[in-house]
N, C-alpha and C positions, 0 to 999 in steps of 0.2 A: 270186630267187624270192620272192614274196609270198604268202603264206595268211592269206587273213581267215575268220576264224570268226564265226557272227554267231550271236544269239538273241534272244528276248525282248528283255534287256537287257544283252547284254554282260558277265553276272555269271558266270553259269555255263559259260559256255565259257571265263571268265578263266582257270581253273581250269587248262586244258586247255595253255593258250599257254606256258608254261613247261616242262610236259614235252611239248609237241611239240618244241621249239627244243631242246632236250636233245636227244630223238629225233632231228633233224635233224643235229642236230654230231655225234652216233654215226655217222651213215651219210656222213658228209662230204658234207651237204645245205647249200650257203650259202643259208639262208632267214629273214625277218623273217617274223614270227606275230605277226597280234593278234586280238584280241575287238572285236568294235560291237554294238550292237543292231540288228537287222534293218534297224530303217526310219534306218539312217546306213551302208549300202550303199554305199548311190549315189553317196555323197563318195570312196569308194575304188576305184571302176571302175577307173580307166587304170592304177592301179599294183596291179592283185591281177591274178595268177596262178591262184588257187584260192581258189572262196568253199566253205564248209564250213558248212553251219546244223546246226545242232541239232538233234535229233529234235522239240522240240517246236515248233518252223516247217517242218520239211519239207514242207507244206503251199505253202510259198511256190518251190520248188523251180522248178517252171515256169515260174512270174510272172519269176523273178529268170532262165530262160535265155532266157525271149523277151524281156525287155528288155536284158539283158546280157551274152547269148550272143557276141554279135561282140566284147566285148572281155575277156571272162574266157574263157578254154577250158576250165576244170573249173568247175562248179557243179551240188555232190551233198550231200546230207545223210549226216550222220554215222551211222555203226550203233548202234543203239541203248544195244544193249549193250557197246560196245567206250565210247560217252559216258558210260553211267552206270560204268562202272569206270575212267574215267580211262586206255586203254587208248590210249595216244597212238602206241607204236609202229603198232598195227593200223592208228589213226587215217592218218597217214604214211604207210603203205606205201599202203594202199589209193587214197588222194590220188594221189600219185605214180604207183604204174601209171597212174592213169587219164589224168594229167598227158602221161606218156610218152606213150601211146596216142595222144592228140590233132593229136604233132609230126610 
């Protein structure tokens, strides 16, 4: 399983990647988490599972499932307030139902 988080710059979701992957090893999730910047996406299509932006691109949300729809099955922006608090479990679970949902 792969979860890429994307923003701006890959700065502030950094933040996030460390206790997702924590998150993930609690719930016996074998997944790699990383951060990019939005417009370095597109180098990671075929190996993500779940893209994840930021609140402050969710804006791009559409852009990125009508182009990448057919090889990502999750691509959703984060909740808000679950990103500004660092709320990685919520972050996870939420991903994941939707993940499920999809198969």
């Amino acid at each position: 399983m792969r979860i890429l988080l994307a923003c701006n710059l890959g700065m502030s979701t950094s933040l996030l990647v460390e206790k997702i992957k924590e998150e993930a090893k609690k719930k016996n999730i074998d997944a790699e988490v990383d951060a990019v910047p939005f417009d370095k996406v597109a180098l990671s299509v075929n190996q993500t599972d779940i893209l994840l932006l930021g609140p402050q691109v969710r804006y791009l949300v559409s852009k990125f499932r009508d182009q990448f729809g057919d090889k990502i099955p999750v691509i959703e922006a984060m909740n808000m307030s679950d990103y500004a608090l660092l709320k990685a479990d919520n972050i996870l679970r939420d991903a994941m139902d939707l993940y499920n949902k999809k198969k």
